[in-house]
C-alpha positions as CSV (number, residue, x, y, z in Angstrom):
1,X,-1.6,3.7,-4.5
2,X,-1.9,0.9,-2.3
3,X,0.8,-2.3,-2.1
4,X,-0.4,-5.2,-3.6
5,X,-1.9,-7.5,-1.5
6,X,-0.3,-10.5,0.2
7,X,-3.5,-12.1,1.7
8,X,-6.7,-10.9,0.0
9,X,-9.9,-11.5,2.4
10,X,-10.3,-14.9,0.7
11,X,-6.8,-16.2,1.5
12,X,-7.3,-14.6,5.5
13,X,-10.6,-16.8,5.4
14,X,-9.3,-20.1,4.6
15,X,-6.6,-19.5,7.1
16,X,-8.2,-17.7,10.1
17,X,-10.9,-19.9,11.7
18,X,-13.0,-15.7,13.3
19,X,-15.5,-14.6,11.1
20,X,-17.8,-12.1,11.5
21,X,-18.0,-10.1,14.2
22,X,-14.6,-11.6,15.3
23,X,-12.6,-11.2,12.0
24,X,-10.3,-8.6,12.3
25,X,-8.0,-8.5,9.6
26,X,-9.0,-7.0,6.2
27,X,-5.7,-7.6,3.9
28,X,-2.2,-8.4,4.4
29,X,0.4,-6.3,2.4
30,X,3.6,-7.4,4.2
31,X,5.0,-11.4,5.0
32,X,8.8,-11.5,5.5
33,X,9.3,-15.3,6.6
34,X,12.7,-17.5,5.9
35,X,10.7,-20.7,5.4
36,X,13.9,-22.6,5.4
37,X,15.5,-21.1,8.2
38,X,15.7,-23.2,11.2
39,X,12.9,-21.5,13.5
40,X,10.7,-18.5,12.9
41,X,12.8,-15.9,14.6
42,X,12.1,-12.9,12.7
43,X,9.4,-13.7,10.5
44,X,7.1,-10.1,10.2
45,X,3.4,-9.3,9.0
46,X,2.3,-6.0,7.9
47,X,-1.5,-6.2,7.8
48,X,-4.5,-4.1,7.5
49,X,-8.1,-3.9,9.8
50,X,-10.1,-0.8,7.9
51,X,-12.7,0.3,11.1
52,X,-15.9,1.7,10.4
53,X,-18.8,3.1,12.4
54,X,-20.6,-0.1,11.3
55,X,-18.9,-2.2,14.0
56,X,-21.1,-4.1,16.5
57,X,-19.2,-2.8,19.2
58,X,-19.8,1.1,19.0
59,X,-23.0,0.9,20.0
60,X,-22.0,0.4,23.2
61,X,-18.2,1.5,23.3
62,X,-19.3,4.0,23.6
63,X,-22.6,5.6,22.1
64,X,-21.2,9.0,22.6
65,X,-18.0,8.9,21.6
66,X,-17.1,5.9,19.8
67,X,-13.8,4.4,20.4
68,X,-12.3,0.6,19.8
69,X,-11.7,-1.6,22.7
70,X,-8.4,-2.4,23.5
71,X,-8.6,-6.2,24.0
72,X,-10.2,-5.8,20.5
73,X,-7.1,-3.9,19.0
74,X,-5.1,-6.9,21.3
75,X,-7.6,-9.7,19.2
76,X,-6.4,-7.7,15.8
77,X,-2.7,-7.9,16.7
78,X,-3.1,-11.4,17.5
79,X,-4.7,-12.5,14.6
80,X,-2.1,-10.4,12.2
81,X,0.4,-12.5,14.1
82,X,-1.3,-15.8,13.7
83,X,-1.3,-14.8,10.2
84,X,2.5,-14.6,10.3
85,X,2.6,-17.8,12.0
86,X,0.9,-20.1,9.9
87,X,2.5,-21.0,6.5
88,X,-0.4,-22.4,4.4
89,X,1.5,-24.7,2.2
90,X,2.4,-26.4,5.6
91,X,0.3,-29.0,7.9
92,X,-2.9,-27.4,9.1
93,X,-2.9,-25.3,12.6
94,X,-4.3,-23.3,15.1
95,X,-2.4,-20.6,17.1
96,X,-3.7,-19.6,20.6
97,X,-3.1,-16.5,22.8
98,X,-1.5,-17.8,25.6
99,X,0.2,-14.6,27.5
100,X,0.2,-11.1,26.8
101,X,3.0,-8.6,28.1
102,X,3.2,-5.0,28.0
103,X,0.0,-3.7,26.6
104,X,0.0,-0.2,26.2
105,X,-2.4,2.2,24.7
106,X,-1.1,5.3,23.2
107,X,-4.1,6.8,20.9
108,X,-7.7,5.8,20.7
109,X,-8.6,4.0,17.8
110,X,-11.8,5.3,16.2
111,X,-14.6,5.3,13.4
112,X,-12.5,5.9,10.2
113,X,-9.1,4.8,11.1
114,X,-7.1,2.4,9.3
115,X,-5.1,0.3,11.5
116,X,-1.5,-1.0,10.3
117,X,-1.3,-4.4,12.2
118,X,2.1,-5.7,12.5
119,X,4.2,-8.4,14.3
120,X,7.4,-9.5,14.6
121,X,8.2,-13.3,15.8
122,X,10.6,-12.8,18.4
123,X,11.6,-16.1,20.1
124,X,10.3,-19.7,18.8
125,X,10.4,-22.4,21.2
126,X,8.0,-24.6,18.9
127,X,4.9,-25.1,19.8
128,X,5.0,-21.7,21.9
129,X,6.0,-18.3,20.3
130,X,6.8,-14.7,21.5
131,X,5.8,-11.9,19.1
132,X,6.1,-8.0,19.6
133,X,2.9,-6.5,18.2
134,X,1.9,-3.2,17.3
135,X,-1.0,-1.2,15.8
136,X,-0.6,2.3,14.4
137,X,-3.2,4.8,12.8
138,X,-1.7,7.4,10.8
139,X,1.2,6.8,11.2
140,X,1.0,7.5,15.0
141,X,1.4,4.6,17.7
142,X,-1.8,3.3,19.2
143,X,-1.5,0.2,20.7
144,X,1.0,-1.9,21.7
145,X,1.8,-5.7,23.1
146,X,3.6,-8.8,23.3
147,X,1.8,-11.7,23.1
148,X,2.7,-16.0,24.1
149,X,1.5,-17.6,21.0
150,X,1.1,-21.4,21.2
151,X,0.7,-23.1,18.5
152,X,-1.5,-26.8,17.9
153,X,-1.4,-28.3,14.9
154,X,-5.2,-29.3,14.1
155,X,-6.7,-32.6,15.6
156,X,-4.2,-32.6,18.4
């Protein structure tokens, strides 16, 4: 039986400014975040994008052998870790990519897979964050990064 959800699709939307095609987190199942400690260092997401053969992008990626783009899987991971980021209780904010490091890709992600999305924050200088990321399917690596966050809060 499935966790119990953390973020349910509704909560994701009122945080997350992608929609559709762009959204790329289903559910959240996992938030580990000190909200008192003194920086972010160590906050972790466990989340959850369900892929189907339904995606805009198969058509083309690729007709005859379907298989998820990796600066998608890289979006995903991001937006799991903007997820992690953002405490909605807190003042309103956006979180930007601003570097990626390291990318691998281990397995291809296809029609039918269920990708476990998770990130770890890993230095916080403020406004600008380092997180490892990584997605697995089956509990098999597939992708892999670490990503510059910056973070703005909104109207700035």
């Amino acid at each position: 039986m499935p966790e119990k959800s953390v973020y349910e699709i509704s909560d994701i939307l009122r945080i997350l400014p992608h929609r559709f095609p762009f959204l790329l987190v289903d559910r959240v199942e996992m938030l580990d975040r000190d909200l008192a400690a003194k920086n972010r260092v160590g906050w972790k997401i466990r989340a959850i994008k369900n892929v189907t053969f339904n995606e805009p992008f198969f058509s083309g990626h690729f007709p005859h052998r379907p298989v998820m783009p990796g600066v998608l899987q890289i979006e995903a991971m991001a937006q799991a870790g903007c997820l992690a980021v953002v405490d909605p209780s807190g003042p309103e904010m956006d979180v930007a990519i601003a570097g990626i490091n390291d990318a691998r890709f281990r397995r291809p992600v296809v029609p039918g897979d269920r990708m476990v999305l998770s990130a770890e924050i890993t230095k916080d200088r403020g406004q600008i964050m380092v997180l490892r990321c990584q997605c697995h399917v089956d509990g098999e690596l597939a992708s892999e990064a670490e990503m510059i966050a910056k973070v703005f809060l909104k109207g700035t």
